[in-house]
Biopython code that builds the backbone (N, CA, C, O; Angstrom):
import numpy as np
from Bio.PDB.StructureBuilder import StructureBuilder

atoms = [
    (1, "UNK", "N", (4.727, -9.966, -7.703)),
    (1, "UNK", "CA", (4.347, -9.841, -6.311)),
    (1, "UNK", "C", (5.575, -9.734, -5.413)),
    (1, "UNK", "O", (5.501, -10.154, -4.259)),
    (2, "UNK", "N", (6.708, -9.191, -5.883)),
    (2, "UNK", "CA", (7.958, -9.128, -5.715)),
    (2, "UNK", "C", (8.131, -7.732, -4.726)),
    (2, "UNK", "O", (7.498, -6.811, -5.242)),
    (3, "UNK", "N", (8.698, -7.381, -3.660)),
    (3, "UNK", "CA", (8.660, -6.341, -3.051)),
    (3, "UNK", "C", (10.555, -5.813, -2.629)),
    (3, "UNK", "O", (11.545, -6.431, -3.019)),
    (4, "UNK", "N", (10.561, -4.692, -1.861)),
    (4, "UNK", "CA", (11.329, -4.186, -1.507)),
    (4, "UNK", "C", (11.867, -4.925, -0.010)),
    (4, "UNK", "O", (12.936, -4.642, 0.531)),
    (5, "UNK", "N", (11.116, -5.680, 0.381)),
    (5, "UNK", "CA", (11.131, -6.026, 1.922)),
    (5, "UNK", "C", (11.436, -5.111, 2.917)),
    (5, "UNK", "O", (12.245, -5.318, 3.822)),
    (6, "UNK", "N", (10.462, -3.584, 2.669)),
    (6, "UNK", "CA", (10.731, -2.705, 3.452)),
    (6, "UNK", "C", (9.977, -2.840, 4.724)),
    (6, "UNK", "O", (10.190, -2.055, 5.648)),
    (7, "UNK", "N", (8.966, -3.950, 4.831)),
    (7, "UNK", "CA", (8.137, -4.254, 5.934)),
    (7, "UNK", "C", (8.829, -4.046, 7.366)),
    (7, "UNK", "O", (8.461, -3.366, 8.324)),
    (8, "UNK", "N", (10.362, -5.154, 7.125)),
    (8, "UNK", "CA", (11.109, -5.074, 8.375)),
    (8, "UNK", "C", (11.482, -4.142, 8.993)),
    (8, "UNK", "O", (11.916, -4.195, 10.144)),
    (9, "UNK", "N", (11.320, -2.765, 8.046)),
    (9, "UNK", "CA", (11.767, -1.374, 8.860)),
    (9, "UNK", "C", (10.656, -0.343, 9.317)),
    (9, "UNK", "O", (10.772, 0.831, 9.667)),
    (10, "UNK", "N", (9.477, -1.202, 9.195)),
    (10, "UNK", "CA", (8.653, -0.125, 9.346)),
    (10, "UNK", "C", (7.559, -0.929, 10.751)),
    (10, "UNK", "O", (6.334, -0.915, 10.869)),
    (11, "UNK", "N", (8.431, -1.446, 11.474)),
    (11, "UNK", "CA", (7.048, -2.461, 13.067)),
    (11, "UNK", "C", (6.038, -1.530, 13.369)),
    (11, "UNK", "O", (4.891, -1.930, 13.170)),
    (12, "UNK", "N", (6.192, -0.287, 13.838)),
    (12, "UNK", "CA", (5.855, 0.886, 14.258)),
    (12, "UNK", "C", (4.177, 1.257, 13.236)),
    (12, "UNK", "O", (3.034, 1.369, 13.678)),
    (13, "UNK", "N", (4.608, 1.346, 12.000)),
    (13, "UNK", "CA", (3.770, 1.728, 11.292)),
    (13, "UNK", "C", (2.720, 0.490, 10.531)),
    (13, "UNK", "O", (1.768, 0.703, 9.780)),
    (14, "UNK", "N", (3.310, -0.978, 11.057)),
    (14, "UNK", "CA", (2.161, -1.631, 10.624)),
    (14, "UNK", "C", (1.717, -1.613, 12.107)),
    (14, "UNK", "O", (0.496, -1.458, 12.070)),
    (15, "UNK", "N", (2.009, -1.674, 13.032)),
    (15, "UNK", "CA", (1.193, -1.926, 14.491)),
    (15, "UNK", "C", (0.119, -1.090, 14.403)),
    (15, "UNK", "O", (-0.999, -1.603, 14.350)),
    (16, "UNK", "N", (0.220, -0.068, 14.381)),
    (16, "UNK", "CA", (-0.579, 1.593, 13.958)),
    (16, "UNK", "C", (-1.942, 0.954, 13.469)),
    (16, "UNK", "O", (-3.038, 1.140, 13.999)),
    (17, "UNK", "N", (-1.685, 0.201, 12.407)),
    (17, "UNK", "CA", (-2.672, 0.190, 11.355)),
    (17, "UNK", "C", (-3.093, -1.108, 11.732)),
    (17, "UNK", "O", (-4.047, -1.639, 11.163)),
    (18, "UNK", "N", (-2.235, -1.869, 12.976)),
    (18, "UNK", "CA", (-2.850, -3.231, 13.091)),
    (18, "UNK", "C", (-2.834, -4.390, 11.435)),
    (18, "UNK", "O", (-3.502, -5.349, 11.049)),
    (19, "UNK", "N", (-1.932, -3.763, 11.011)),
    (19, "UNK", "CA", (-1.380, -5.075, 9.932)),
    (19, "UNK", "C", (-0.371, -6.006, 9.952)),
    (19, "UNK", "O", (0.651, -5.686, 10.560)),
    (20, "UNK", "N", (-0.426, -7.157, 9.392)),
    (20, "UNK", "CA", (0.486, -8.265, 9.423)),
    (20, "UNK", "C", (1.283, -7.414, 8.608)),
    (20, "UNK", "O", (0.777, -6.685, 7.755)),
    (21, "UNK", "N", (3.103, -7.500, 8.935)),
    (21, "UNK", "CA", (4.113, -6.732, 8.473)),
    (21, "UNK", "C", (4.463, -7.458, 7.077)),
    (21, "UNK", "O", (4.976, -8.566, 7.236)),
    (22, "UNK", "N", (4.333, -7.160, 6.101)),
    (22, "UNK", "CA", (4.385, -7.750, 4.515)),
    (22, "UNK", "C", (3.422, -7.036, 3.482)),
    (22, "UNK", "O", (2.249, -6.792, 3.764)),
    (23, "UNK", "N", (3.775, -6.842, 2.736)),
    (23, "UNK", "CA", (2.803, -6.243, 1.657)),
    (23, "UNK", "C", (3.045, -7.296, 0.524)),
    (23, "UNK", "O", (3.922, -8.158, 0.467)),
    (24, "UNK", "N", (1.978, -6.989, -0.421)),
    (24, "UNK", "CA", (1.449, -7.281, -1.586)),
    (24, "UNK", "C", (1.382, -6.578, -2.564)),
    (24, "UNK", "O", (0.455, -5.776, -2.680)),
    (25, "UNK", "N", (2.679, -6.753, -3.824)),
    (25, "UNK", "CA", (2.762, -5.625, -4.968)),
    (25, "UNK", "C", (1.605, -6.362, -5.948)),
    (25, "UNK", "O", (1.646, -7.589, -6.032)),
    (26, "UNK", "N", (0.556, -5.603, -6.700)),
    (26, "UNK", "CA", (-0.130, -5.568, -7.662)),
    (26, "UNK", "C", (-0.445, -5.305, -8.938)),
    (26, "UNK", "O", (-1.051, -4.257, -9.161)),
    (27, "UNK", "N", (-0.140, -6.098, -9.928)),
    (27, "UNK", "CA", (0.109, -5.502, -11.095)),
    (27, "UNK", "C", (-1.240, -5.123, -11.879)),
    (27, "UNK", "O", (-1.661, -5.985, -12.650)),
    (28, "UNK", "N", (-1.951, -3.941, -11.766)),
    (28, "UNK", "CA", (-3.233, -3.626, -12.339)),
    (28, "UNK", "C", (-3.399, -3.300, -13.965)),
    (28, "UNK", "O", (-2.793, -2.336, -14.432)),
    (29, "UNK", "N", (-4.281, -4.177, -14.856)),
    (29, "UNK", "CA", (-4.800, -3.707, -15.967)),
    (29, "UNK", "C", (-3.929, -2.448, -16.579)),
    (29, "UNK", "O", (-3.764, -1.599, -15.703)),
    (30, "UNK", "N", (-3.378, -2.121, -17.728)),
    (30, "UNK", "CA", (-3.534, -1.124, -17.939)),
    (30, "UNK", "C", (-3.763, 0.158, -18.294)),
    (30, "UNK", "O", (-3.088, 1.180, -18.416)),
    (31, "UNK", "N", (-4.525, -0.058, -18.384)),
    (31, "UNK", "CA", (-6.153, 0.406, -19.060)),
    (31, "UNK", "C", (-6.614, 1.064, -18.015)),
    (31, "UNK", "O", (-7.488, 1.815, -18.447)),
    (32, "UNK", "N", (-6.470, 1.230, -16.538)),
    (32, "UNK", "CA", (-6.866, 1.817, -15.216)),
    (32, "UNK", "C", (-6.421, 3.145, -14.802)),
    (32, "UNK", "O", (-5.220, 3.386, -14.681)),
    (33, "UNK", "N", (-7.701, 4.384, -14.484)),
    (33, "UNK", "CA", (-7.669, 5.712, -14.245)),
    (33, "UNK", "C", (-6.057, 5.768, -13.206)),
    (33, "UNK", "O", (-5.787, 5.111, -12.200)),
    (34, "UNK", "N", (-5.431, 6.552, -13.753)),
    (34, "UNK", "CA", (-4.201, 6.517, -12.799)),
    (34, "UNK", "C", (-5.069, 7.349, -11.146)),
    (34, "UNK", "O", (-4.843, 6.976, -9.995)),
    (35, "UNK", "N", (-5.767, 8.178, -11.443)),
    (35, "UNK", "CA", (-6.204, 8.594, -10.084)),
    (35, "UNK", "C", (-7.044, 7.807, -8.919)),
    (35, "UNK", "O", (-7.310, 8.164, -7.771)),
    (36, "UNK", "N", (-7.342, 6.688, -9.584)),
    (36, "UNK", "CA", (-7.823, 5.443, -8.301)),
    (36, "UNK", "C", (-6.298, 4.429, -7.853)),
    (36, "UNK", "O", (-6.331, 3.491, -7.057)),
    (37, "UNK", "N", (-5.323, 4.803, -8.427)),
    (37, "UNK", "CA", (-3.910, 4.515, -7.489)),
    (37, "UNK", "C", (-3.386, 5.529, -6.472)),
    (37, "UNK", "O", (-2.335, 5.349, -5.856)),
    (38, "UNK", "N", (-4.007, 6.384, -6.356)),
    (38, "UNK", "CA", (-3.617, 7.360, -5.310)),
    (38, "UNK", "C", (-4.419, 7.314, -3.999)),
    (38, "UNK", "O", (-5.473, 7.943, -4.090)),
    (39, "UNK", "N", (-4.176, 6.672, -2.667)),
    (39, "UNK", "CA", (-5.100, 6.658, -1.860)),
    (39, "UNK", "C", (-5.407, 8.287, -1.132)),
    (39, "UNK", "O", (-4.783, 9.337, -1.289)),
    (40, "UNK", "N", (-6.473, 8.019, -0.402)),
    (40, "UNK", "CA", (-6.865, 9.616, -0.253)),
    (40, "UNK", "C", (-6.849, 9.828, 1.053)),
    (40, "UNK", "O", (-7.808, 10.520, 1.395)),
    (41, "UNK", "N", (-5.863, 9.385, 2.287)),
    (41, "UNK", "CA", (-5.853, 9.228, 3.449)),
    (41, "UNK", "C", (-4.612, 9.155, 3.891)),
    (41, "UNK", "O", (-3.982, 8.109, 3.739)),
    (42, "UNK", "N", (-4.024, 10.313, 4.547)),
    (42, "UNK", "CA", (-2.918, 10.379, 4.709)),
    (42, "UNK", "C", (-2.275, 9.936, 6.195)),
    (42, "UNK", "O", (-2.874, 10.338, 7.193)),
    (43, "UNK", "N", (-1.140, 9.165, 6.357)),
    (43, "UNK", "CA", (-0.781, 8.664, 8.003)),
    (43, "UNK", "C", (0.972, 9.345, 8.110)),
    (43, "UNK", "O", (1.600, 9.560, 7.073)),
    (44, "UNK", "N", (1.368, 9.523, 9.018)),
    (44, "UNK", "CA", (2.545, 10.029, 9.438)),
    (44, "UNK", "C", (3.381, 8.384, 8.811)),
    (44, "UNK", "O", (2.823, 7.341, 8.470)),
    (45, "UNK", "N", (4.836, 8.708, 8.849)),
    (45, "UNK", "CA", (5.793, 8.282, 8.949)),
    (45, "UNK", "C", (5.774, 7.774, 10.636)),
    (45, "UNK", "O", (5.409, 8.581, 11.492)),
    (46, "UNK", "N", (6.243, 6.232, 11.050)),
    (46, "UNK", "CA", (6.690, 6.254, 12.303)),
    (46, "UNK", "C", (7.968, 5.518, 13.048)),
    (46, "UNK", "O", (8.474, 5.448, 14.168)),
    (47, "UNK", "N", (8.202, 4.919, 11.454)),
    (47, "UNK", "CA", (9.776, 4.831, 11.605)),
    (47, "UNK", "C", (11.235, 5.100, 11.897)),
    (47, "UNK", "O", (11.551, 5.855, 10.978)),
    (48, "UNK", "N", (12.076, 4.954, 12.489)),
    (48, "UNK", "CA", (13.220, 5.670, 11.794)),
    (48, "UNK", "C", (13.680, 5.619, 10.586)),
    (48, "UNK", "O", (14.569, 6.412, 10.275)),
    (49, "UNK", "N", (13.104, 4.531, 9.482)),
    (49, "UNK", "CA", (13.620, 4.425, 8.294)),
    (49, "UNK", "C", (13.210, 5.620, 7.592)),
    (49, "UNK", "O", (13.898, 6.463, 7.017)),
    (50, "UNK", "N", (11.683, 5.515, 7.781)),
    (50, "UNK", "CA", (10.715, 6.424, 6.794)),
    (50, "UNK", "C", (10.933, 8.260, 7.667)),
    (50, "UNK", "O", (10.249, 9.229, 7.337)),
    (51, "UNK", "N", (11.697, 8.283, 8.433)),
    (51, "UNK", "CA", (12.626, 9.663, 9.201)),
    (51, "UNK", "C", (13.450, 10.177, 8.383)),
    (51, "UNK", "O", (13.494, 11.350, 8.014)),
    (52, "UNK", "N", (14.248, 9.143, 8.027)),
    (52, "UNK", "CA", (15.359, 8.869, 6.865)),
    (52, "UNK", "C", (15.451, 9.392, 5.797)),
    (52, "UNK", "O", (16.266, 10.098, 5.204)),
    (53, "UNK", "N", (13.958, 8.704, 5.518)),
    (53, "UNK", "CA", (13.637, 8.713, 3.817)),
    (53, "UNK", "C", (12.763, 10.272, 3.677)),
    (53, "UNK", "O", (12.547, 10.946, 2.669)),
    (54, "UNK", "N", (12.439, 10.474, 4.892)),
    (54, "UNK", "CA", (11.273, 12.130, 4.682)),
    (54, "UNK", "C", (10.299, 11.503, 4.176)),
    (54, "UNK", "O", (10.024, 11.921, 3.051)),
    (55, "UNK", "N", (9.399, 10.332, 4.685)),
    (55, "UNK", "CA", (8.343, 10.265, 3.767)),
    (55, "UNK", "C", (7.229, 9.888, 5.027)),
    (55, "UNK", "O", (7.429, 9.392, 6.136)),
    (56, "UNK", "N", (5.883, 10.377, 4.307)),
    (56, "UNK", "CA", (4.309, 9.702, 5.248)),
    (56, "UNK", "C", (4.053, 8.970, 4.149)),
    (56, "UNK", "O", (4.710, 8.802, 3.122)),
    (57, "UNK", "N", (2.824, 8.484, 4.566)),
    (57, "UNK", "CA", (1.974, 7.684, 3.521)),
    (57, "UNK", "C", (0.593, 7.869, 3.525)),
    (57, "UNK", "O", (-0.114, 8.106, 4.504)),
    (58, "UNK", "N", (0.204, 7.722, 2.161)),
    (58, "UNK", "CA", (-1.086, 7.852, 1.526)),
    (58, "UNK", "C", (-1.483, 6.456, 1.704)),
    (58, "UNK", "O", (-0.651, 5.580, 1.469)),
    (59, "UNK", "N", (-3.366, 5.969, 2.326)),
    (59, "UNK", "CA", (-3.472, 4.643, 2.386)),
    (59, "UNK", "C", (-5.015, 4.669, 2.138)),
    (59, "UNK", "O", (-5.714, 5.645, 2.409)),
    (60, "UNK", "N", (-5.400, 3.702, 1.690)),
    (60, "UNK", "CA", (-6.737, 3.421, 1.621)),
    (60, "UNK", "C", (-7.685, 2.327, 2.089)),
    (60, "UNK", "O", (-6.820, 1.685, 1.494)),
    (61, "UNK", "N", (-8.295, 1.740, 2.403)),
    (61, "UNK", "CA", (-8.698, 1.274, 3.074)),
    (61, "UNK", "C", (-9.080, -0.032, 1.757)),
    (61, "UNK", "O", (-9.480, 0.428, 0.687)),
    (62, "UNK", "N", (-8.988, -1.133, 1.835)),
    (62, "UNK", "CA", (-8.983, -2.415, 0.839)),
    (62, "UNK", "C", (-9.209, -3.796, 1.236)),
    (62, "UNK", "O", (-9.092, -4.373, 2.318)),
    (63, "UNK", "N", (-9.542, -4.148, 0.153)),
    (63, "UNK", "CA", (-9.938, -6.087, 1.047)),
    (63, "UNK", "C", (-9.582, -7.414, -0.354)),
    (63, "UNK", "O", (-10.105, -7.363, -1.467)),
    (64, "UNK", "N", (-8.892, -8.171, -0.035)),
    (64, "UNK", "CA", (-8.844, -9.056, -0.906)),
    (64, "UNK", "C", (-8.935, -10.405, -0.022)),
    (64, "UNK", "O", (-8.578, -10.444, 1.156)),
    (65, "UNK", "N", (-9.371, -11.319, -0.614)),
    (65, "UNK", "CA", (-9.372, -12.492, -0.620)),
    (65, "UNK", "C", (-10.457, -12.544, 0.389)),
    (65, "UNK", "O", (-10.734, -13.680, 0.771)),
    (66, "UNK", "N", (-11.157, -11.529, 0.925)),
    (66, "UNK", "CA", (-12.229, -11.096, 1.997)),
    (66, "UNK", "C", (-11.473, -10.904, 3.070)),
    (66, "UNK", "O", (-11.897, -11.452, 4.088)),
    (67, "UNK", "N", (-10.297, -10.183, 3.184)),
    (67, "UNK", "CA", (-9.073, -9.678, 4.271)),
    (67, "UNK", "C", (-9.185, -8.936, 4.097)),
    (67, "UNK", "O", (-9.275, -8.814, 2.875)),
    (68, "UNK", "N", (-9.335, -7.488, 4.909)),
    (68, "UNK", "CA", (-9.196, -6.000, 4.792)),
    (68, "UNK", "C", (-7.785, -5.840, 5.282)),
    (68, "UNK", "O", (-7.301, -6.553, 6.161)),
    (69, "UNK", "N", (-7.238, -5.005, 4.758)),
    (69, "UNK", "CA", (-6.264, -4.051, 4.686)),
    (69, "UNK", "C", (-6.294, -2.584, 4.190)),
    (69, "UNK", "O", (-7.136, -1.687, 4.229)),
    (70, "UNK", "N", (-4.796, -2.726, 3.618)),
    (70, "UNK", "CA", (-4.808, -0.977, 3.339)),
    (70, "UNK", "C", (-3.984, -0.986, 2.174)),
    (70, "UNK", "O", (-3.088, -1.829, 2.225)),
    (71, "UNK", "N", (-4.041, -0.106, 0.862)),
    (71, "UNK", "CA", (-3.566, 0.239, -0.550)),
    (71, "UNK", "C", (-2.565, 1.336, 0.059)),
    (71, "UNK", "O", (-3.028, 2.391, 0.494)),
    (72, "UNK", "N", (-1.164, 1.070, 0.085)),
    (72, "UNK", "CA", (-0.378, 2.103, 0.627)),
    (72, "UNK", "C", (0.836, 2.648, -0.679)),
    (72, "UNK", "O", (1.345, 1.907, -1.521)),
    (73, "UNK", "N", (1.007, 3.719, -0.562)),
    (73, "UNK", "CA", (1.768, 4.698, -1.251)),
    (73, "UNK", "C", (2.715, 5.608, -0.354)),
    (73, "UNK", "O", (2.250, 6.511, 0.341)),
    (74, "UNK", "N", (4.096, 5.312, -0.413)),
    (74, "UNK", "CA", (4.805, 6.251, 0.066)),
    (74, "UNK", "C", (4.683, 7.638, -0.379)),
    (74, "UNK", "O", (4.418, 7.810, -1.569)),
    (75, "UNK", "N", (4.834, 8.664, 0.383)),
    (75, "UNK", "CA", (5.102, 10.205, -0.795)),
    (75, "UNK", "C", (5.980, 10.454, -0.030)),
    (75, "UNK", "O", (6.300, 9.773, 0.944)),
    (76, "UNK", "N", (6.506, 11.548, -0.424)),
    (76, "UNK", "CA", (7.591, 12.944, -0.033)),
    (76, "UNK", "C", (6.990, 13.374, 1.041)),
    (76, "UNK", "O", (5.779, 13.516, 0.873)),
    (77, "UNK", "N", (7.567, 13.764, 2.598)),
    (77, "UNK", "CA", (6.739, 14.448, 3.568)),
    (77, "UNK", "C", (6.575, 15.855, 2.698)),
    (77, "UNK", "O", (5.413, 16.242, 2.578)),
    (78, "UNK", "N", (7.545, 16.607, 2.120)),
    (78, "UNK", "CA", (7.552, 17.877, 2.098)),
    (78, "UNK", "C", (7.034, 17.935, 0.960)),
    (78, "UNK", "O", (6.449, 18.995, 1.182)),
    (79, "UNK", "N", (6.672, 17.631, -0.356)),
    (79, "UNK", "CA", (5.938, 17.841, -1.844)),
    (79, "UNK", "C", (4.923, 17.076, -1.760)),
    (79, "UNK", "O", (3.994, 17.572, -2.396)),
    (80, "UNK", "N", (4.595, 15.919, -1.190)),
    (80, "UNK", "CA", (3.655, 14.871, -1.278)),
    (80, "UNK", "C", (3.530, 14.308, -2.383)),
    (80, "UNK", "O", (2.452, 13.932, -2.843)),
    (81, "UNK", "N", (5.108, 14.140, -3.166)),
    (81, "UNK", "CA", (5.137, 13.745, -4.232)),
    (81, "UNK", "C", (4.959, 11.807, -4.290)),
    (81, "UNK", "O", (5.705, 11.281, -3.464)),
    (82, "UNK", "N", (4.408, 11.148, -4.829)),
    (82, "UNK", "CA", (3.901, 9.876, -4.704)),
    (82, "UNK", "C", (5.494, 9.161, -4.750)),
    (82, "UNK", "O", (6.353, 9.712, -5.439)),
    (83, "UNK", "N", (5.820, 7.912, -3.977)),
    (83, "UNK", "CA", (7.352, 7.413, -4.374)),
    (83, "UNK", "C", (6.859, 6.158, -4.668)),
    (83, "UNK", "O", (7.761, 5.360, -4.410)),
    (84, "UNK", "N", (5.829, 5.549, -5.101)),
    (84, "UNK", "CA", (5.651, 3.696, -5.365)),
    (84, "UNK", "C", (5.457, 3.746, -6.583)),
    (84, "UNK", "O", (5.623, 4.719, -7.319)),
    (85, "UNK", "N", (5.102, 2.719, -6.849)),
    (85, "UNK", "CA", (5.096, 2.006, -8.436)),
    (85, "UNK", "C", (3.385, 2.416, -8.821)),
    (85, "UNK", "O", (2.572, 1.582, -9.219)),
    (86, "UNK", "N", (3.118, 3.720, -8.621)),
    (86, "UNK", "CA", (1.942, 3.961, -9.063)),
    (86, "UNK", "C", (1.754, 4.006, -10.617)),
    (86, "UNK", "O", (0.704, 3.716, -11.190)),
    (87, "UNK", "N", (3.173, 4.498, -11.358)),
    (87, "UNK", "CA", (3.191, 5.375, -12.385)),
    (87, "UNK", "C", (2.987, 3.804, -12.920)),
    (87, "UNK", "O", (1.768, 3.727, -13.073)),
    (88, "UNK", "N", (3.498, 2.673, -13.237)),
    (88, "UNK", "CA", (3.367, 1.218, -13.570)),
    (88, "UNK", "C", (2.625, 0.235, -13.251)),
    (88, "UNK", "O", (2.772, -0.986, -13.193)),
    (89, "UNK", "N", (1.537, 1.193, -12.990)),
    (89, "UNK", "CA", (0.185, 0.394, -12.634)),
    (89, "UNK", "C", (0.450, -0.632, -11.778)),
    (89, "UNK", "O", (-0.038, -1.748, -11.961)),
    (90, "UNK", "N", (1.189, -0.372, -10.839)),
    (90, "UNK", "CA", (1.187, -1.567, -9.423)),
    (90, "UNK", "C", (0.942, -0.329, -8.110)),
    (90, "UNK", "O", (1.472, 0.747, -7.835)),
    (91, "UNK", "N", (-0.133, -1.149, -7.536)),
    (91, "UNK", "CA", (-0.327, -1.044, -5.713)),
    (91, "UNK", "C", (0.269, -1.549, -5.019)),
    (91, "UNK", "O", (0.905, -2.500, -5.473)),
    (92, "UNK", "N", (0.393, -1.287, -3.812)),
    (92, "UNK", "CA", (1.289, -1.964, -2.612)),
    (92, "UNK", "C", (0.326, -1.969, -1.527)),
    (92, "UNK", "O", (-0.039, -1.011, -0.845)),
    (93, "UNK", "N", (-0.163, -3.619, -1.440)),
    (93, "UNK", "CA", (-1.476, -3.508, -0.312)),
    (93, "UNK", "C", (-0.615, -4.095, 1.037)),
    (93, "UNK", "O", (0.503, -4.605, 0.972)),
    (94, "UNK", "N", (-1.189, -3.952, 1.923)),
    (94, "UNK", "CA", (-0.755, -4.733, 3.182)),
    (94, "UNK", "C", (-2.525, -5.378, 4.665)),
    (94, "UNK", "O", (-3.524, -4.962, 5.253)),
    (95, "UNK", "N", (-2.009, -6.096, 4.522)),
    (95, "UNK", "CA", (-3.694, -6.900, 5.047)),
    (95, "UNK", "C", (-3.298, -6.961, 6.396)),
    (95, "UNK", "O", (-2.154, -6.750, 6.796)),
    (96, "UNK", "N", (-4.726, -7.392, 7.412)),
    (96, "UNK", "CA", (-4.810, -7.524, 8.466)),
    (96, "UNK", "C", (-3.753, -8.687, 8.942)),
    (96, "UNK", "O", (-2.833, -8.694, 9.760)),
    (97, "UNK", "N", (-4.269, -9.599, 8.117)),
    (97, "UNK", "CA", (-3.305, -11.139, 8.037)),
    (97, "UNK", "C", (-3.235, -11.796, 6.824)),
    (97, "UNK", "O", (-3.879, -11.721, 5.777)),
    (98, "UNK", "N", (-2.319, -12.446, 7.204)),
    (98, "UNK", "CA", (-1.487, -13.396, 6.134)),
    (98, "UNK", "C", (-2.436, -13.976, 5.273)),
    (98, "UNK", "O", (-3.482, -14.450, 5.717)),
    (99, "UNK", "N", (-2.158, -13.977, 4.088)),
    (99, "UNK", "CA", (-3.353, -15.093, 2.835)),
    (99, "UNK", "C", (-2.263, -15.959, 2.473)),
    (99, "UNK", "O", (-1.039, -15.897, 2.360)),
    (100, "UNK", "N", (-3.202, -16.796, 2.335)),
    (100, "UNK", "CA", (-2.241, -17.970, 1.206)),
    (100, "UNK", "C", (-2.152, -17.334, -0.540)),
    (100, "UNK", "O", (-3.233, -17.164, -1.104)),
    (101, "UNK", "N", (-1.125, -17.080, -1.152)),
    (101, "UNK", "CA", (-1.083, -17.074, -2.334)),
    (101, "UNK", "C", (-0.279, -17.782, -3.431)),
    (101, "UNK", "O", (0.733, -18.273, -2.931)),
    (102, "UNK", "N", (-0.351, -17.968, -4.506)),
    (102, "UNK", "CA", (0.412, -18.508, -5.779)),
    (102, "UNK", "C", (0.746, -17.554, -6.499)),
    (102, "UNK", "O", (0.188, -16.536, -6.909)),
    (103, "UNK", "N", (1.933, -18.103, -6.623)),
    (103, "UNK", "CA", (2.655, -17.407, -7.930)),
    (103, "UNK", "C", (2.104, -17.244, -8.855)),
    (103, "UNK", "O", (1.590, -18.179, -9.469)),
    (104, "UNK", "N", (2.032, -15.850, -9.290)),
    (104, "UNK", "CA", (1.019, -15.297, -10.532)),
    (104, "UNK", "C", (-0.482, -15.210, -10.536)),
    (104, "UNK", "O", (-1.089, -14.732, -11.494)),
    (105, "UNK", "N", (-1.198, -15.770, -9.241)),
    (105, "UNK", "CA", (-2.284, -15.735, -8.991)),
    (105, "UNK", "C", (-3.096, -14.218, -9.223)),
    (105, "UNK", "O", (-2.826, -13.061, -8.902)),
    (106, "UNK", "N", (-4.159, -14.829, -9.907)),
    (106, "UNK", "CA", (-4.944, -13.202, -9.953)),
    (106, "UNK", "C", (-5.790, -12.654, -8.786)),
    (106, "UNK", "O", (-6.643, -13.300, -8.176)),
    (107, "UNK", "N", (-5.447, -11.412, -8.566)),
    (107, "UNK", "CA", (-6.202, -11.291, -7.407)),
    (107, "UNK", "C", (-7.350, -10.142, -7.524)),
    (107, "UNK", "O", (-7.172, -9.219, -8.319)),
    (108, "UNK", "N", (-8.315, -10.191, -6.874)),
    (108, "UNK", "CA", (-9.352, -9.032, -6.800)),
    (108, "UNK", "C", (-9.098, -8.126, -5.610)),
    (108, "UNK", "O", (-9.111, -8.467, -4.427)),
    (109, "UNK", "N", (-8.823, -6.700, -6.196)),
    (109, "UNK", "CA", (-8.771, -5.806, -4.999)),
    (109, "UNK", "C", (-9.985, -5.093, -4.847)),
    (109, "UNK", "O", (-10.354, -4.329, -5.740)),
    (110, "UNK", "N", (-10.514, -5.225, -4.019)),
    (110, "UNK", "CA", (-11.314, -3.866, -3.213)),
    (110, "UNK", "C", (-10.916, -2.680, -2.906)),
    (110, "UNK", "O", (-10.132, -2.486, -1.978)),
    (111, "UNK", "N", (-11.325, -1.886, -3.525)),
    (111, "UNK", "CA", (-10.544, -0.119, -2.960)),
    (111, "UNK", "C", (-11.904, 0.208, -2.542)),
    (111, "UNK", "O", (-12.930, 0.017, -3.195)),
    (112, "UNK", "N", (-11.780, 0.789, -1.228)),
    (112, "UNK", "CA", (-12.799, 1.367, -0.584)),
    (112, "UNK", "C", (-12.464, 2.538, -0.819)),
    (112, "UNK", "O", (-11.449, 2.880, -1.425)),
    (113, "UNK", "N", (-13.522, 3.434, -0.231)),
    (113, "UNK", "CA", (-13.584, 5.160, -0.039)),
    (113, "UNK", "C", (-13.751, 5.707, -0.751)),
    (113, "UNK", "O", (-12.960, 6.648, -0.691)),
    (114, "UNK", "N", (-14.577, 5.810, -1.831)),
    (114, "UNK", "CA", (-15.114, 6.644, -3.033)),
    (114, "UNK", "C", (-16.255, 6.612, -3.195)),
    (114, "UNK", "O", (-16.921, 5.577, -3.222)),
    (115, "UNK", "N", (-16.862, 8.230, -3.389)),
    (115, "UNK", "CA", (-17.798, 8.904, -3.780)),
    (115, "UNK", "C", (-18.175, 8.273, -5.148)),
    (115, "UNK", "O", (-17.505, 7.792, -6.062)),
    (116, "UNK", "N", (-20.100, 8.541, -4.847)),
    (116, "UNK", "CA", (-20.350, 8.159, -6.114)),
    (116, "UNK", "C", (-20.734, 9.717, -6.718)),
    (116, "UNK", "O", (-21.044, 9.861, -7.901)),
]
sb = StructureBuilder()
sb.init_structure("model")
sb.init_model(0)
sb.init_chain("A")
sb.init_seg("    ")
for serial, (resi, resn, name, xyz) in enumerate(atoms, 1):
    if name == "N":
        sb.init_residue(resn, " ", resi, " ")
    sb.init_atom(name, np.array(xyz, "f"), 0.0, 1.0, " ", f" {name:<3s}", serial, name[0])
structure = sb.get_structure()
């Protein structure tokens, strides 16, 4: 549940989304369709970091612990090539607000937005 602490460079783009600035890395089964790690909702870059980096993000709409948030994935602005830890079966969620968690705790994600 270890992150980049890229939260601090991005105020702009959690305000947007109305999230508490911190994410949540996820280590999923792996045994799991790689195409339900790809969210299907794309948001601009509104950083200067993510200016920097040339990247938007892919996000999905998610809920754990009964907190909604969002399943976020950096890509490439220009290929929309994915840049997170999709390929290693980890998500990068970020919630409305803060949860209490434990180390190594298992968690249940909700991925919204899919067709049946």
């Amino acid at each position: 549940m270890s992150g980049s602490n890229h939260a601090r460079l991005r105020p702009k783009f959690y305000e947007h989304l109305g999230l508490w600035r911190g994410t949540i890395n996820i280590q999923l089964a792996s045994d799991i369709d790689e195409s339900v790690l790809i969210p299907n909702q794309r948001v601009l870059g509104r950083d200067p970091f993510d200016f920097s980096e040339n990247q938007d993000f892919l996000i999905r709409l998610c809920r754990v612990k009964e907190t909604p948030g969002y399943q976020i994935l950096p890509i490439d602005k220009t290929t929309s090539v994915p840049r997170g830890l999709h390929r290693s079966k980890q998500i990068e969620i970020a919630l409305k607000e803060k949860i209490e968690l434990e180390l190594g705790e298992e968690l249940e994600v909700e991925l919204q937005g899919f067709e049946d």
